[in-house]
Structures are given as C-alpha cells and as structure tokens.
N, C-alpha and C positions, 0 to 999 in steps of 0.2 A: 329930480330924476334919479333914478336908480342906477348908480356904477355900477355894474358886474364883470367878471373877469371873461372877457372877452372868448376864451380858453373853452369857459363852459358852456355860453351859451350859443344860440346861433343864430342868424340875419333877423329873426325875429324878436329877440329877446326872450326867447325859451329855452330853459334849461337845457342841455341835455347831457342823457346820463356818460358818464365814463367810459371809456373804450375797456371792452374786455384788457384783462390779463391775459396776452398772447402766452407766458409761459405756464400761467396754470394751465389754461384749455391745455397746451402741451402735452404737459404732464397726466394730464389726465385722460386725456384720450392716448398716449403710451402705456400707463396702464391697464387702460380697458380691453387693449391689444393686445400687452403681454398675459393679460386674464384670457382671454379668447383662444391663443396660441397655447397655455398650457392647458386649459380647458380641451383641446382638439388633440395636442401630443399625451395626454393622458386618455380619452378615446380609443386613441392608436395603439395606446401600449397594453393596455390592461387586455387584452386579446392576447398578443402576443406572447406576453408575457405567461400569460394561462396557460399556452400552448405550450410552451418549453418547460414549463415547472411538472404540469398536470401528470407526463410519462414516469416522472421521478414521486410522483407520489402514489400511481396505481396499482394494484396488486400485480403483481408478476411470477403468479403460480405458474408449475409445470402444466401442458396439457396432453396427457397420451391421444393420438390419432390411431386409428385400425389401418393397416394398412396391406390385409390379404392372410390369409392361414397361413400355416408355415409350410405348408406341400406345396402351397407356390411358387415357394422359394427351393429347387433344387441343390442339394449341397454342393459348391462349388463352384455357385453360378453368382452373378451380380447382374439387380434388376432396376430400374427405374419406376420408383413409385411417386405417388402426388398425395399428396392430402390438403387439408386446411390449415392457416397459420393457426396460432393460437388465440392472437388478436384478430378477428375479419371483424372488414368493415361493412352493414348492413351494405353499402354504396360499393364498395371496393369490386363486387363482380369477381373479373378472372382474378385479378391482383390478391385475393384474397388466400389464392394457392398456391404450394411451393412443390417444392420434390425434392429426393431425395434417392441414394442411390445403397440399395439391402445390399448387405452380400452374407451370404450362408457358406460360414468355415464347415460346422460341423451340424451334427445332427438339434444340436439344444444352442448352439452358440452363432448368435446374428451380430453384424457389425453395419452401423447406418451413417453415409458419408452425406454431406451438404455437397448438392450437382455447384457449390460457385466456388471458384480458385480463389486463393487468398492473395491472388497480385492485383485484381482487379472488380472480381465478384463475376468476372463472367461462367457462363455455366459449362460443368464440363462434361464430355462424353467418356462410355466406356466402351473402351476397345477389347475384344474378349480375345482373338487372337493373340495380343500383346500381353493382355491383361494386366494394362496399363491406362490409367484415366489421365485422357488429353484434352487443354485447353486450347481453343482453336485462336482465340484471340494475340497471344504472345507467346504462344508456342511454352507454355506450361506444362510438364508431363509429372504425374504422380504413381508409384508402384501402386499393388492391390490391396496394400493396405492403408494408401488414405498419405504416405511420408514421400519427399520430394524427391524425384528422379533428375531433371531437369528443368530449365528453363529460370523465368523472373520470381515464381513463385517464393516468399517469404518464411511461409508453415506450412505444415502439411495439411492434408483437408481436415476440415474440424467434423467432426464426432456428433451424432444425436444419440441421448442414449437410448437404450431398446429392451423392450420385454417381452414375454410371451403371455398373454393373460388373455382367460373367456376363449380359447382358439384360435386366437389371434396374436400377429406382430404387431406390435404397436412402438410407433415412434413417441420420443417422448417432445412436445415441444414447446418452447417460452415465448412472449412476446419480444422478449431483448435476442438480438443477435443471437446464435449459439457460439463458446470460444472454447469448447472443449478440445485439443488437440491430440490425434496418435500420439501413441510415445515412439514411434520407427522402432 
C-alpha cells in the first residue's frame, strides 16, 4: 500500500493540489488595483491639467472692437458701451460681452475705463452730476479719471487702450484680464 502524506491527499487517496499562496493572490491583485487607480487618476488629470496649461500657451494678441464714431461721444460726456471679449466662446452667448465706460476729454483725445471696481470686480456706474463713478457694492467711489476717491477700492480703474481708426473708437481688447492703470 502506498504511504502518502496525509497533508496532500484527501479521504480518497487523490492528490490534491496545494492551497494557493494567499500572499501572492495578495500582492497581485494590489497591484492590479493600484494599476486601475492610476490608470483612472491619470484619466482625471490629463483634462485638467490641458485646461490650466492651454491659457498659458495661447496667443494673446490685442483685439480692437468698434465701438461708435466719435460724434457719439460728445466732449465732455462719459458713455457706456458693450462689445465683444476678445476671446468668445462659440457657447458663451451674453457672457461673451463686456462694456466699458468712453469718456471724451477733448476733441482727438478718448479715455476708456473697465465698468468693474478693482475691490471686487463689481460693475460700476457713472454719475454725471457728480462725475464720479460709484460702486454700488462696497460703496467704492472713483473721480472722472478712473483714480480713487473713496471707499475699499485698492487701484484706480484700469485703462483699455483706445484709437480712432476707419471712423471709428475702437477699444482695444485682450483675452487676459486688462491691468493697465491711471496714473491719478
């Protein structure tokens, strides 16, 4: 009769094979897991990451906008105009538009202020009898040239620049922020 080691075989006298290696299965379905999970966080990021770099590598030329002849603009006066960003987004709709506020010193000489306060970005109005532009949010007031009167306000309003070309004002405008600032 044939001894075998009791270990291996079973009530019948048949081999059987050896119980897995619980720590390889382990190990190896850990890193099947850890594959999956960077597999899914590199998914996640390669977007993301497109997103944040892509601004910093696209062109960021100026774009002049028309924004009305110059007989629109009485000397003396400050008007509210709109045009397009530089950047619109086909999807963007209104968001696409911004405005801006002309003011006409002299006869050849336009000055174009950004309608948002520099304490929070809200927009601000112009008051003609003061002729003073107030932010209604925090109570922001800037003189008629754009430099701080009162209020939370940080800078003065910042500057687009402006030409007169083809019979037309034209703002000039970038897809970055504008941070051109009066000099008061």
């Amino acid at each position: 009769m044939n001894q075998e080691n009791p270990e291996t075989t079973g009530p019948n006298q048949l081999p059987i094979a050896n119980p897995p290696d619980n720590d390889s299965r382990r190990d190896f379905m850990m890193k099947v897991s850890l594959g999956l999970g960077g597999l899914a966080a590199t998914a996640v990021a390669v977007p993301v990451v497109g997103a944040l770099v892509a601004p910093l590598l696209a062109d960021k030329s100026e774009v002049w906008r028309s924004v009305g002849a110059p007989d629109q603009f009485p000397v003396g006066t400050t008007k509210l105009v709109r045009f397009e960003n530089a950047d619109p987004l086909k999807w963007a709709g209104e968001t696409a538009h911004t405005a801006a506020w002309v003011r006409r010193e002299t006869d050849d000489d336009f000055v174009v202020f950004s309608v948002n306060c520099t304490h929070l970005g809200c927009p601000v109005r112009w008051e003609a009898d003061a002729e003073l532009f107030m932010c209604p949010c925090h109570g922001g007031v800037y003189y008629r040239d754009g430099t701080v009167a009162a209020g939370p306000p940080p800078k003065p309003l910042p500057r687009y620049d402006v030409r007169v070309a083809g019979g037309q004002v034209q703002v000039g405008t970038a897809p970055i922020p504008i941070t051109k600032f009066s000099d008061g």
